[in-house]
Each structure stands twice: as C-alpha cells, then as structure tokens.
FITI-682278 format. One record per atom (N, C-alpha, C, O): residue in three letters; residue number from 0; z, x negated, y negated; atom name. Coordinates in Angstrom, 1 decimal. Layout:
<rs>
+---------+-----+--------+--------+--------+-------+
! residuo ! num !     pz !     px !     py ! atomo !
+---------+-----+--------+--------+--------+-------+
!     ALA ! NUM !      Z !      X !      Y !    CA !
...
+---------+-----+--------+--------+--------+-------+
</rs>
This chain:
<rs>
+---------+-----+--------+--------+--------+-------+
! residuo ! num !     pz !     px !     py ! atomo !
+---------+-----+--------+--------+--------+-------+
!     UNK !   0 !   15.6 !    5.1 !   11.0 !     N !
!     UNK !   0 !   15.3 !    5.8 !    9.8 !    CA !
!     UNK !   0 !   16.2 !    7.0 !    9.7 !     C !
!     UNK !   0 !   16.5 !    7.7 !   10.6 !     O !
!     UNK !   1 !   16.6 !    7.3 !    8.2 !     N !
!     UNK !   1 !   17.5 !    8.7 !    8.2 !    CA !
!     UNK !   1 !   16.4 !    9.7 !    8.7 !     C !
!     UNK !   1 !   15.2 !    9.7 !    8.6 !     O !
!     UNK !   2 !   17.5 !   10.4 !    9.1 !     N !
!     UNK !   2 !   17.1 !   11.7 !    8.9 !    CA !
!     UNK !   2 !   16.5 !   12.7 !    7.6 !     C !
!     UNK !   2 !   17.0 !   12.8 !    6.5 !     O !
!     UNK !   3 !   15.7 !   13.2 !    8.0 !     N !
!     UNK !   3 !   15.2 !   14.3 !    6.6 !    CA !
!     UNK !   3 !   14.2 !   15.5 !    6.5 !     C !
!     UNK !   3 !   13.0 !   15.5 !    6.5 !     O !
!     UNK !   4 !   15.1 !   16.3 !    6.5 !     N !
!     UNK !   4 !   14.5 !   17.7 !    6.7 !    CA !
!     UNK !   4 !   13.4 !   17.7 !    5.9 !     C !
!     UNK !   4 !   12.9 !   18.7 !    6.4 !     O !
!     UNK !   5 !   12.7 !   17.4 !    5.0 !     N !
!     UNK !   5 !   11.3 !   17.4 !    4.1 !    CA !
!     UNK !   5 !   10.4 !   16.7 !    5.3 !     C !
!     UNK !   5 !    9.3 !   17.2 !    5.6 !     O !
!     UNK !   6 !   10.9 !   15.5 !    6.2 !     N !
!     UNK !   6 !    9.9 !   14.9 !    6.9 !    CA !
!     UNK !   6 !    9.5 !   15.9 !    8.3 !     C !
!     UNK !   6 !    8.3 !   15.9 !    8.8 !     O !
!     UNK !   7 !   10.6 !   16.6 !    8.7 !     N !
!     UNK !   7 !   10.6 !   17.2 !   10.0 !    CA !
!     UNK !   7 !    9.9 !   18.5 !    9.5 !     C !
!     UNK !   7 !    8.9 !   18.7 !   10.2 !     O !
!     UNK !   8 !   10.2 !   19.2 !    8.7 !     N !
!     UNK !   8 !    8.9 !   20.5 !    8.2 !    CA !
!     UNK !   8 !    7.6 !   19.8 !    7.9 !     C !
!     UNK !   8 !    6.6 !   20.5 !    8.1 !     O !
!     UNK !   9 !    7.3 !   18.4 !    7.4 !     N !
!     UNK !   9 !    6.2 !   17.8 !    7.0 !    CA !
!     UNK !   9 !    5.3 !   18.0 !    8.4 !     C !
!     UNK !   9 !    4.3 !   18.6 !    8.8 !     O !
!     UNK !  10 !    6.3 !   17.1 !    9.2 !     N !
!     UNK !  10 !    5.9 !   17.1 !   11.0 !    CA !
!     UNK !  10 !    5.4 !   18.1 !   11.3 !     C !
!     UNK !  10 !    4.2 !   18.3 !   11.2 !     O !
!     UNK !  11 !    6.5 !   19.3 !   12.0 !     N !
!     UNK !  11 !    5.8 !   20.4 !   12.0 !    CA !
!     UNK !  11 !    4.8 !   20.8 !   11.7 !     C !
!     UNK !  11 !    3.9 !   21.0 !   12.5 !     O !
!     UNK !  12 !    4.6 !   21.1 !   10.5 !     N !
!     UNK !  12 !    3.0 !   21.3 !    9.6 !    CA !
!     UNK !  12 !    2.2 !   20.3 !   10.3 !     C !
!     UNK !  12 !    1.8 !   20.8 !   11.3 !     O !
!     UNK !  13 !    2.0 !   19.3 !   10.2 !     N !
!     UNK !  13 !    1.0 !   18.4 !   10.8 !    CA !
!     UNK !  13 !    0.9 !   18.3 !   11.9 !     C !
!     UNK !  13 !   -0.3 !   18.0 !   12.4 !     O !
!     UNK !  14 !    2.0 !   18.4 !   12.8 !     N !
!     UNK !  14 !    1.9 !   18.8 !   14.5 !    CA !
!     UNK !  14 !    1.3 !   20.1 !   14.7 !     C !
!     UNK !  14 !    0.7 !   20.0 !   15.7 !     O !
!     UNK !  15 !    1.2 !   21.0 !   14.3 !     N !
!     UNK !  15 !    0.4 !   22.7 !   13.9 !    CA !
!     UNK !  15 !   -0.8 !   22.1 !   13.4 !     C !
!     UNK !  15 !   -0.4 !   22.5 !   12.3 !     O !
!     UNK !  16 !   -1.5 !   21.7 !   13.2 !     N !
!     UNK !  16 !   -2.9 !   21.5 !   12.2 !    CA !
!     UNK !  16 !   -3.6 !   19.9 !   13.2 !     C !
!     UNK !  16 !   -4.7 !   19.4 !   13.0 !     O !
!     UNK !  17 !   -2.9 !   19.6 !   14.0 !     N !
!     UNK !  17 !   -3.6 !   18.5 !   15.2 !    CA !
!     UNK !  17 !   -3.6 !   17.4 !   14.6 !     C !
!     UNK !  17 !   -4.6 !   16.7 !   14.8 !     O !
!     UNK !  18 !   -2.6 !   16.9 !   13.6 !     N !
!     UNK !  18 !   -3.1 !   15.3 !   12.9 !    CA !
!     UNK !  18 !   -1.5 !   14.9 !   13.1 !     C !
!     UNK !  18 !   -0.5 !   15.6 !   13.2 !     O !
!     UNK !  19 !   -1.6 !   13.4 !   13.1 !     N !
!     UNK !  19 !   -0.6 !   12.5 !   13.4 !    CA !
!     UNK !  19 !    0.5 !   12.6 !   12.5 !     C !
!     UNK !  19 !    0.4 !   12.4 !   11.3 !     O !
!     UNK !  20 !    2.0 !   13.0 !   13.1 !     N !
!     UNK !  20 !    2.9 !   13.4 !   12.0 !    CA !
!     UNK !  20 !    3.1 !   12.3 !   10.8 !     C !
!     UNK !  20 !    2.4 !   11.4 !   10.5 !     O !
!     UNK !  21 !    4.2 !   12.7 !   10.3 !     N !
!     UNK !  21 !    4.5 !   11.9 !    9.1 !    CA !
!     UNK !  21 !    5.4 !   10.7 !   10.0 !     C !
!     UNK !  21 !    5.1 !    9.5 !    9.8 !     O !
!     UNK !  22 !    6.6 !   11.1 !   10.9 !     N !
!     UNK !  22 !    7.5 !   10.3 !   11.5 !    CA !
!     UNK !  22 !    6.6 !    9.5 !   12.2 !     C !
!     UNK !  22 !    6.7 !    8.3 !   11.8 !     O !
!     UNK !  23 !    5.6 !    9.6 !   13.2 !     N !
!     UNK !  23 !    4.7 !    8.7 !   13.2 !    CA !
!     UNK !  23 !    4.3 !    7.7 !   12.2 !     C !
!     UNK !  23 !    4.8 !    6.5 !   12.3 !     O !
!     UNK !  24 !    3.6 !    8.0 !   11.5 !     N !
!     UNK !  24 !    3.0 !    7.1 !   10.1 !    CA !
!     UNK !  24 !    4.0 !    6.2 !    9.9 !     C !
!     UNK !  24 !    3.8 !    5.0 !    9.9 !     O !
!     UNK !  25 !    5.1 !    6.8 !    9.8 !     N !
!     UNK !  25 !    6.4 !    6.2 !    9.0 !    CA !
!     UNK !  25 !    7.0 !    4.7 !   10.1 !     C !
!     UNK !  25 !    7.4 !    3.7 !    9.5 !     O !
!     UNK !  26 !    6.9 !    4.9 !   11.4 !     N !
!     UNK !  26 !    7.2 !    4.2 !   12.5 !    CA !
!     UNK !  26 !    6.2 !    3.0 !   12.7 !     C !
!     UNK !  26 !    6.6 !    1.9 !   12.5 !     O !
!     UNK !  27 !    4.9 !    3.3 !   13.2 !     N !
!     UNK !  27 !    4.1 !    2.0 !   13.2 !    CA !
!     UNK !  27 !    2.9 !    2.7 !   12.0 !     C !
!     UNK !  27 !    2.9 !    3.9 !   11.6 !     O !
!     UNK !  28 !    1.7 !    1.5 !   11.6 !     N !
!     UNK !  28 !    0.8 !    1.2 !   11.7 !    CA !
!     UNK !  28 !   -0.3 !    2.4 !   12.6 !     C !
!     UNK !  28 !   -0.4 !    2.0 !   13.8 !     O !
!     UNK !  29 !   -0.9 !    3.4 !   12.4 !     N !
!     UNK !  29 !   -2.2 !    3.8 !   13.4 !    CA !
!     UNK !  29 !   -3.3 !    2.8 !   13.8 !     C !
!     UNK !  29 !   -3.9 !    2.7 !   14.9 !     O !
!     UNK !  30 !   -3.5 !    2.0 !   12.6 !     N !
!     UNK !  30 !   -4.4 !    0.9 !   13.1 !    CA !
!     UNK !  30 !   -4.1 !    0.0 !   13.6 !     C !
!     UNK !  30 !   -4.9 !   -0.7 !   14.2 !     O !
!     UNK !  31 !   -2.3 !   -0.5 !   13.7 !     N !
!     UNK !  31 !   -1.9 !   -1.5 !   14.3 !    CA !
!     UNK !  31 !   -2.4 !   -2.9 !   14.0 !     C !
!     UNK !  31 !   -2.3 !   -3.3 !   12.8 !     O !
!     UNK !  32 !   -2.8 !   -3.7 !   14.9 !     N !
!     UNK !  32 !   -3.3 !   -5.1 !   14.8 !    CA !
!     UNK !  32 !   -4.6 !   -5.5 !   13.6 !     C !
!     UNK !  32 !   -4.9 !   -6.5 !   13.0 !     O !
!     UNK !  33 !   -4.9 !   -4.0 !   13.7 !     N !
!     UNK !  33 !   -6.4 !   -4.9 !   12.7 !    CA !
!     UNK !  33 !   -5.9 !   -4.4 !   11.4 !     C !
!     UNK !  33 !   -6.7 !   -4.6 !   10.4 !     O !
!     UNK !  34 !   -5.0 !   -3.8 !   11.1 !     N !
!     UNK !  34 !   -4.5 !   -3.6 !    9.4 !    CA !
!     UNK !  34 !   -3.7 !   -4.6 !    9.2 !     C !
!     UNK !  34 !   -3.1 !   -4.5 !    8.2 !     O !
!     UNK !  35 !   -3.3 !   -5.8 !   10.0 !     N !
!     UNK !  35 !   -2.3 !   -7.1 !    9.4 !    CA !
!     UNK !  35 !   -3.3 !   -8.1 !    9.0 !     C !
!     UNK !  35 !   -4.5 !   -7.9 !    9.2 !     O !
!     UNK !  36 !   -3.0 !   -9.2 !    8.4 !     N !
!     UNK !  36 !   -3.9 !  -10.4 !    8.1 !    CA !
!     UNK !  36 !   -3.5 !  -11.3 !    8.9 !     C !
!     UNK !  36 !   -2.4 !  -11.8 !    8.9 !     O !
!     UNK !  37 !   -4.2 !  -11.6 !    9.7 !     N !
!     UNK !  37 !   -3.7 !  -12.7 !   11.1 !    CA !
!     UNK !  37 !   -3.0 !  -14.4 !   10.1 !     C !
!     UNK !  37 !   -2.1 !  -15.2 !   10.6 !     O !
!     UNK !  38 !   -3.5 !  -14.5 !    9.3 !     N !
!     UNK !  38 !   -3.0 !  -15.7 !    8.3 !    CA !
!     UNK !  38 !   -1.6 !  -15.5 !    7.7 !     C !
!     UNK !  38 !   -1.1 !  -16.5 !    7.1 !     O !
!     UNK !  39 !   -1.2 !  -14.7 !    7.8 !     N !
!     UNK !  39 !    0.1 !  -14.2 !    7.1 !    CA !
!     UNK !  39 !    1.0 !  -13.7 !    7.9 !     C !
!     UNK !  39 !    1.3 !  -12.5 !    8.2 !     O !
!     UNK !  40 !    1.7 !  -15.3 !    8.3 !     N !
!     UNK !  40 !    2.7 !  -15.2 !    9.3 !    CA !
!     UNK !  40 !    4.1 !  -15.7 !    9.0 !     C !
!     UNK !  40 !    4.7 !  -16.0 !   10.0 !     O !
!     UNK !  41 !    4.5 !  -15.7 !    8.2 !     N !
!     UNK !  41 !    5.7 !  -16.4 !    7.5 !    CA !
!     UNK !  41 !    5.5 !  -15.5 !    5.9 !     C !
!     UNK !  41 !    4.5 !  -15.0 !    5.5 !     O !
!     UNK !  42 !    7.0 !  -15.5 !    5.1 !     N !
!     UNK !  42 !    7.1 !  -15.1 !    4.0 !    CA !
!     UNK !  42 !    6.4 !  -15.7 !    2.9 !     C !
!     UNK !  42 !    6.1 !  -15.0 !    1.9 !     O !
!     UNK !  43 !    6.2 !  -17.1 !    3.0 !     N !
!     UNK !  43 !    5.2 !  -17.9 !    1.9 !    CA !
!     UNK !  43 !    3.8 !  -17.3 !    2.1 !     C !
!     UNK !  43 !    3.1 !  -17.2 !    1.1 !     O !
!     UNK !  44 !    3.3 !  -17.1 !    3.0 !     N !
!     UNK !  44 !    2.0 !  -16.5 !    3.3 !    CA !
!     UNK !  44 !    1.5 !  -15.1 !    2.8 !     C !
!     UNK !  44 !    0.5 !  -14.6 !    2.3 !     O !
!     UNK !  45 !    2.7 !  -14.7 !    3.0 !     N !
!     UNK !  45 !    2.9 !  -13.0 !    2.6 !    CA !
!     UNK !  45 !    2.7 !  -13.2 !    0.9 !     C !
!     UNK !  45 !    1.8 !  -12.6 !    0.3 !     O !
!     UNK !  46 !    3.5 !  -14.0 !    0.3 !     N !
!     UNK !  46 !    3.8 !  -14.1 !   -1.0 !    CA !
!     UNK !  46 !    2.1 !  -14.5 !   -1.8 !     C !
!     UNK !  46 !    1.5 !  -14.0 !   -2.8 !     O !
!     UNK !  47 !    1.7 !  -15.4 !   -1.0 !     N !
!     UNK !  47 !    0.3 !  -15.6 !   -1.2 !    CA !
!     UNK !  47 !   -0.7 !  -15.2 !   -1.0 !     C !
!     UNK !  47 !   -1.6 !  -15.7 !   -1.7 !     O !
!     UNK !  48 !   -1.0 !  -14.1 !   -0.2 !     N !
!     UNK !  48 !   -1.6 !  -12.8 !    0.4 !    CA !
!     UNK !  48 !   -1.0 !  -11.7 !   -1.0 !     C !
!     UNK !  48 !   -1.8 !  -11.3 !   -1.9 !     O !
!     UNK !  49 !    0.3 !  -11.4 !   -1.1 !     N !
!     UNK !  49 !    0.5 !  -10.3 !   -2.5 !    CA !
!     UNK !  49 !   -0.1 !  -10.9 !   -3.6 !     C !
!     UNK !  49 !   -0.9 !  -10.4 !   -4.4 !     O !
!     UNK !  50 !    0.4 !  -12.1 !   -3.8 !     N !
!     UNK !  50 !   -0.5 !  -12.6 !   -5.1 !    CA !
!     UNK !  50 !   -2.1 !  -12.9 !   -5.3 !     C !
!     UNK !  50 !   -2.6 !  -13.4 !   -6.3 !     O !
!     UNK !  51 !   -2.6 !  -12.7 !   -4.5 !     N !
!     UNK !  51 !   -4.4 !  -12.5 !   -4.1 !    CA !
!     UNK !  51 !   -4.6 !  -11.0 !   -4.1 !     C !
!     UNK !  51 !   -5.5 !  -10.6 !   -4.8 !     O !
!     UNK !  52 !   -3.9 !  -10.2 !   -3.3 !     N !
!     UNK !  52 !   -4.4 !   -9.1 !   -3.3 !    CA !
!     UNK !  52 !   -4.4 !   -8.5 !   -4.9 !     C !
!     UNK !  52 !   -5.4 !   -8.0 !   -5.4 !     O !
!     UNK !  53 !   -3.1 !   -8.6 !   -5.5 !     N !
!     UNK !  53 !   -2.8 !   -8.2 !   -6.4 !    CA !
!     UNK !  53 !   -3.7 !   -8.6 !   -7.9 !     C !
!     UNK !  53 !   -4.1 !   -7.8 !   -8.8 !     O !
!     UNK !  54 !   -3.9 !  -10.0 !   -7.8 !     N !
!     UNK !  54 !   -5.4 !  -10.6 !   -8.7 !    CA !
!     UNK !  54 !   -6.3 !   -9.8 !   -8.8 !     C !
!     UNK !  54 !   -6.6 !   -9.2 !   -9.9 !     O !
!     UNK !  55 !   -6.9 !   -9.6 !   -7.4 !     N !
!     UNK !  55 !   -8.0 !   -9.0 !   -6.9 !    CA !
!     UNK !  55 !   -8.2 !   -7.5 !   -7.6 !     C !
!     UNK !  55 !   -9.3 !   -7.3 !   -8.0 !     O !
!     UNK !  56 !   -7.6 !   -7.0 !   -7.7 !     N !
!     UNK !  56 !   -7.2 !   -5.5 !   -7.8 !    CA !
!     UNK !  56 !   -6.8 !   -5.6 !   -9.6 !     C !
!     UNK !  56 !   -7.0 !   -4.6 !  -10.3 !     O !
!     UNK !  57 !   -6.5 !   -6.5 !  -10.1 !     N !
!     UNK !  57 !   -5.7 !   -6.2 !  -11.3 !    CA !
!     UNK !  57 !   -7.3 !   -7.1 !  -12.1 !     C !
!     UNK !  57 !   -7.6 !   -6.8 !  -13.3 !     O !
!     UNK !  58 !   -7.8 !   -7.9 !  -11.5 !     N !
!     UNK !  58 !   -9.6 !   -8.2 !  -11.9 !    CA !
!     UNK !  58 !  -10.4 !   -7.1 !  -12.0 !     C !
!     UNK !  58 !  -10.9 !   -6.7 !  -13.0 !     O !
!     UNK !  59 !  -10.5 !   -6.5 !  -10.6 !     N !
!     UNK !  59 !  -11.5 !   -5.5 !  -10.4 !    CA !
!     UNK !  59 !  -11.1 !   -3.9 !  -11.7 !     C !
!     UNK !  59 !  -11.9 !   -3.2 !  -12.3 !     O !
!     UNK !  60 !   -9.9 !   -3.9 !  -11.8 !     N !
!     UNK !  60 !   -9.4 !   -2.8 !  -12.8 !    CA !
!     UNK !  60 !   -9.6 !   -3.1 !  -14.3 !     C !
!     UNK !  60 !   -9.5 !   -2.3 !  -15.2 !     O !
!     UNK !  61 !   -9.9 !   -4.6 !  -14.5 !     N !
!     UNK !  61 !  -10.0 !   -5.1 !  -15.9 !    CA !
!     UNK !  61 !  -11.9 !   -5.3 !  -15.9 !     C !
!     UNK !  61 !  -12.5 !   -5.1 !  -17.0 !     O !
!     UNK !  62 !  -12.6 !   -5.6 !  -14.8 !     N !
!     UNK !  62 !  -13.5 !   -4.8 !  -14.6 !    CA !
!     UNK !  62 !  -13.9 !   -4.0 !  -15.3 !     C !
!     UNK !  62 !  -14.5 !   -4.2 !  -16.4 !     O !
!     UNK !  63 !  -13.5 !   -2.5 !  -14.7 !     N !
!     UNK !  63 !  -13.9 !   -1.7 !  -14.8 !    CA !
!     UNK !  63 !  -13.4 !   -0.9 !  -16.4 !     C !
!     UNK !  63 !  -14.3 !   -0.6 !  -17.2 !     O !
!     UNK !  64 !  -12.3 !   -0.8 !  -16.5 !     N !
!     UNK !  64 !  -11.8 !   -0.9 !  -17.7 !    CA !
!     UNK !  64 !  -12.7 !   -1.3 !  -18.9 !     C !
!     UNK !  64 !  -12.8 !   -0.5 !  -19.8 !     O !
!     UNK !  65 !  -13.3 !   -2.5 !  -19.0 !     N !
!     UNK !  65 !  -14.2 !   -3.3 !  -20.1 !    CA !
!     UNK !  65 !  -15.8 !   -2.7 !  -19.5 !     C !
!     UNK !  65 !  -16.8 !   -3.1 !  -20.0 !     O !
!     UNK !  66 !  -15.9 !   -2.0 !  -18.6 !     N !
!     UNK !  66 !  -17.5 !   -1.4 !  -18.3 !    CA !
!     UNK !  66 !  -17.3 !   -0.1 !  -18.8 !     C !
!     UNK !  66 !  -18.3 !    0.7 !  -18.8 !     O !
!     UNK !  67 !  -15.9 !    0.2 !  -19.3 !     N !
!     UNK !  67 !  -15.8 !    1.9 !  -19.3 !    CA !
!     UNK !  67 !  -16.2 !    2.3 !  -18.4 !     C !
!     UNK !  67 !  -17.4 !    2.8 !  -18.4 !     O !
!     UNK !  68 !  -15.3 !    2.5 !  -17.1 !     N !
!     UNK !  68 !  -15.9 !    3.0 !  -15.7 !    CA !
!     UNK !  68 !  -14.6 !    4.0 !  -15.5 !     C !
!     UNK !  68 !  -14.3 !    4.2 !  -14.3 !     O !
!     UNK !  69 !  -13.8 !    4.5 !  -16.5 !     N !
!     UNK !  69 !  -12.9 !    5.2 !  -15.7 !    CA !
!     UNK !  69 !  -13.0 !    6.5 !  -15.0 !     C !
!     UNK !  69 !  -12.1 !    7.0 !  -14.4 !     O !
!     UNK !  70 !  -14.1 !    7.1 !  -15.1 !     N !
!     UNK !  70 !  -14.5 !    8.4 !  -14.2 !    CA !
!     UNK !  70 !  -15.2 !    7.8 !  -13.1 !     C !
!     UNK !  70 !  -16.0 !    8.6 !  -12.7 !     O !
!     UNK !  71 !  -15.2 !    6.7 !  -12.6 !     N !
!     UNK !  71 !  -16.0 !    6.2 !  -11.6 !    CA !
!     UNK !  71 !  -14.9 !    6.9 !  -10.9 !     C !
!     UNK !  71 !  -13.8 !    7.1 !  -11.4 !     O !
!     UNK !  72 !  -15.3 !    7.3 !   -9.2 !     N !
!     UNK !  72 !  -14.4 !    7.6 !   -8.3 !    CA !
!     UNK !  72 !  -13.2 !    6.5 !   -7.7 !     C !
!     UNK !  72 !  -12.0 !    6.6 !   -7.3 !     O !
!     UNK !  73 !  -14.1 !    5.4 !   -8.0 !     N !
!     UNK !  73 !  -13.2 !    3.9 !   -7.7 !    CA !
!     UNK !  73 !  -11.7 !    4.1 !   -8.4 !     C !
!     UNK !  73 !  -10.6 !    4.1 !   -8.0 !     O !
!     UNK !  74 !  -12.3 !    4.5 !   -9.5 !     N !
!     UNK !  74 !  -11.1 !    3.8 !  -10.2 !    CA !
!     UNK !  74 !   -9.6 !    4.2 !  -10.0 !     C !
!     UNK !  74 !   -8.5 !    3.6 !  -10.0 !     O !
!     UNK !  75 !  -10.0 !    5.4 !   -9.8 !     N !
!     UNK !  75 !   -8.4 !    5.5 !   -9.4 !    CA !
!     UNK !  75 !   -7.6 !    5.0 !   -8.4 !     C !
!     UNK !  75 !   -6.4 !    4.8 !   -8.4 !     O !
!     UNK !  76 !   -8.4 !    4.8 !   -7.1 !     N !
!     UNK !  76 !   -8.3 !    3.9 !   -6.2 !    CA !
!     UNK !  76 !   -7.5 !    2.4 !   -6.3 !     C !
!     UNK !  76 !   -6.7 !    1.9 !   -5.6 !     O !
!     UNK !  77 !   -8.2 !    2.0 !   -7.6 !     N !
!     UNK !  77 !   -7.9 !    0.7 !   -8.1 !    CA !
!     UNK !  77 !   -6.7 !    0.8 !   -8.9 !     C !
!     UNK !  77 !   -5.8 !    0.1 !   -8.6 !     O !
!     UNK !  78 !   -6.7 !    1.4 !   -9.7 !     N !
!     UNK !  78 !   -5.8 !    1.8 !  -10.6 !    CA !
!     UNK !  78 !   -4.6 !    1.5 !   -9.6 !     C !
!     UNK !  78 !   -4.1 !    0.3 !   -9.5 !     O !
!     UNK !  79 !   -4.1 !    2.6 !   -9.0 !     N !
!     UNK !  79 !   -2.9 !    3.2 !   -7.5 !    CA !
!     UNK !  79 !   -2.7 !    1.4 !   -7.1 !     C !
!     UNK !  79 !   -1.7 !    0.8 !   -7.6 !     O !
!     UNK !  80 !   -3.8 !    0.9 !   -6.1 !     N !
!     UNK !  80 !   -3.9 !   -0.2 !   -5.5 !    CA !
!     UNK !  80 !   -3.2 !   -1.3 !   -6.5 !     C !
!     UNK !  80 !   -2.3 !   -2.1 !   -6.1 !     O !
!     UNK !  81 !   -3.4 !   -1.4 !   -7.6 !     N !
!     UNK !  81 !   -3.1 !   -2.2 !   -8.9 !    CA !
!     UNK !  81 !   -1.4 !   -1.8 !   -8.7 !     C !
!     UNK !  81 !   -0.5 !   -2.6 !   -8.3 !     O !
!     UNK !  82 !   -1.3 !   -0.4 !   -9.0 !     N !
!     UNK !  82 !    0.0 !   -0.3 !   -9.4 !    CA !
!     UNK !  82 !    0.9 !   -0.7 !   -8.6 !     C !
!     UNK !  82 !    1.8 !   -1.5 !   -8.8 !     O !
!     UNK !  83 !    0.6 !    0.2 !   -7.2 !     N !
!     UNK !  83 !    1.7 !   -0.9 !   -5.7 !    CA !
!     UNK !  83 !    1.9 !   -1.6 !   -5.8 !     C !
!     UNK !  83 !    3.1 !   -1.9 !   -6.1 !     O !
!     UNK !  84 !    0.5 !   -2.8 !   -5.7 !     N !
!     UNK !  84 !    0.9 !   -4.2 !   -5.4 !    CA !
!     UNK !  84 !    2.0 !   -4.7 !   -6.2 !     C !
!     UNK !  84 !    2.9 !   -5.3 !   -5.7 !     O !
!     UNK !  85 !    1.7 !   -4.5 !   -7.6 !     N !
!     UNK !  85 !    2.4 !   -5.4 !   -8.6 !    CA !
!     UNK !  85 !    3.8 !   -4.3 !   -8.3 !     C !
!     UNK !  85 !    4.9 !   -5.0 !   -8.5 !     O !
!     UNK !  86 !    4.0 !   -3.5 !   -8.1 !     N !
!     UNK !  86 !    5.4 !   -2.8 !   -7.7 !    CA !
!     UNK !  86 !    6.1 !   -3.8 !   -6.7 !     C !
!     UNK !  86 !    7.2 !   -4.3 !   -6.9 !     O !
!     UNK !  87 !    5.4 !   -3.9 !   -5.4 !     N !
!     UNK !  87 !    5.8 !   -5.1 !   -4.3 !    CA !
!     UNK !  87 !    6.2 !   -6.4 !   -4.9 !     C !
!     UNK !  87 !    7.2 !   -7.1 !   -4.8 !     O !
!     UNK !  88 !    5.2 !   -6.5 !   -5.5 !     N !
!     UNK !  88 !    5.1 !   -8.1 !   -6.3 !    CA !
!     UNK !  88 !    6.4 !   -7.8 !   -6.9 !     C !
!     UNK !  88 !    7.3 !   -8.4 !   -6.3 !     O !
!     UNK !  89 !    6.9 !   -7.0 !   -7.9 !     N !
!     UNK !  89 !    8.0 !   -7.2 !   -8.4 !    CA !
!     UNK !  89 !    9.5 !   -7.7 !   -7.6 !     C !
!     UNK !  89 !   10.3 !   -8.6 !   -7.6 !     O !
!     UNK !  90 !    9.3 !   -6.5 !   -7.0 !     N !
!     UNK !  90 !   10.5 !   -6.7 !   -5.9 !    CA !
!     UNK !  90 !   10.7 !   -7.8 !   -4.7 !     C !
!     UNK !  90 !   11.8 !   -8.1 !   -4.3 !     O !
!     UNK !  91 !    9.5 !   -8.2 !   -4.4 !     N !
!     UNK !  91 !    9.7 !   -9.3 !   -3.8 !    CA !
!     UNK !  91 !   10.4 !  -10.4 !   -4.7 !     C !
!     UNK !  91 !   11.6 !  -10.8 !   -4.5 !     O !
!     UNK !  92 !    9.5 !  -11.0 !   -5.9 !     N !
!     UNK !  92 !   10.2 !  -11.6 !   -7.1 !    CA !
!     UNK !  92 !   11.8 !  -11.8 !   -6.7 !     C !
!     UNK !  92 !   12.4 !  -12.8 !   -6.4 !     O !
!     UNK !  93 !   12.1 !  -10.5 !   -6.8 !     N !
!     UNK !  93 !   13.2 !  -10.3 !   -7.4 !    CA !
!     UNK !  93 !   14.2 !  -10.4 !   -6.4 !     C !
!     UNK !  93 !   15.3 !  -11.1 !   -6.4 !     O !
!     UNK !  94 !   13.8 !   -9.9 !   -5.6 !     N !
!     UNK !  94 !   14.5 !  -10.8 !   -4.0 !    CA !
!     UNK !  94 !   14.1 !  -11.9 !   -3.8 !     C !
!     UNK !  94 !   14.3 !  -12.2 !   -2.6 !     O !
!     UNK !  95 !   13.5 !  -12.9 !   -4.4 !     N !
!     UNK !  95 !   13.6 !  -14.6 !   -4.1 !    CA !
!     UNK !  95 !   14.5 !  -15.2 !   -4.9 !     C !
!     UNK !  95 !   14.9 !  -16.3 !   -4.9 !     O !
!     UNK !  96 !   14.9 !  -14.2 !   -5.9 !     N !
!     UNK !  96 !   15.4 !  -15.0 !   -7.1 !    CA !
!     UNK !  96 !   17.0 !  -14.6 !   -6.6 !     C !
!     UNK !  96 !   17.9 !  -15.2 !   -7.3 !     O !
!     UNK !  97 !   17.4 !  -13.9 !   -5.9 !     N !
!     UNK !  97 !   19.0 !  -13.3 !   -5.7 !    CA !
!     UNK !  97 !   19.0 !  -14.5 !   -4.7 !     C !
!     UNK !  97 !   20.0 !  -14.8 !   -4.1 !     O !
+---------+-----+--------+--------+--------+-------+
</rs>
C-alpha cells in the first residue's frame, strides 16, 4: 500500500487514544475468519453473494422508504449498505465485461 501521510497522523491519533490504527484496518480484517462467507470461494460465488447482498439491502431500503421510516436509526445504515454494494456491484460489472 502507498504511503500517506493523512493515514500515519490518522495512526498516531489512534495509537494515542488505545484503538487499532487505521494501517491496521487497512491490512487485514479484525474479525478475520468469521467476517468472510465460508460459501464464497471463487469469483462466481462472490458475484452471487454481491447480488444477494445487494437485493437484500436495496428491498429492505424500499421497505422502509414506502413505511416512511426515514428517521428510523436503520435507515441510514441501509441507505450507506445500499449505496456500497451497488458501487461494488458496478465495478465488478464492469470488470467482467473488459
């Protein structure tokens, strides 16, 4: 990974305050093994796992949306979660198709 002086003052600060730096974060997983999907072991799987997660998330947001739930605390949660995925989703796309 480059270098970058925004991450190494980030560090700092977080190495001062007792929590796991940024360059950490950035390197592995903290949860490691139990944040992967043990079924999603190949790139078709992955593709199938983003397109579920992303359902899921773009359901639950159309949900809430048609309950008028947007000051629920969820929602922005969902909202964020919505927007990644289908960010990923894109770009993956878009790297299958080159």
């Amino acid at each position: 990974m480059k270098s970058d002086s925004e991450i190494a003052e980030l560090d700092e600060q977080l190495q001062a305050a007792v929590m796991l730096t940024l360059s950490e974060c950035l390197k592995s997983n903290p949860l490691g093994e139990y944040a992967v999907h043990k079924g999603v072991d190949n790139l078709e799987r992955f593709e199938e796992w983003l397109d579920m997660r992303f359902t899921e998330m773009m359901k639950m947001k159309s949900r809430m949306l048609l309950a008028k739930k947007e000051n629920d605390e969820l929602f922005e949660w969902v909202l964020a979660h919505a927007a990644v995925l289908g960010e990923i989703r894109n770009q993956f796309n878009a790297c299958k198709s080159n």
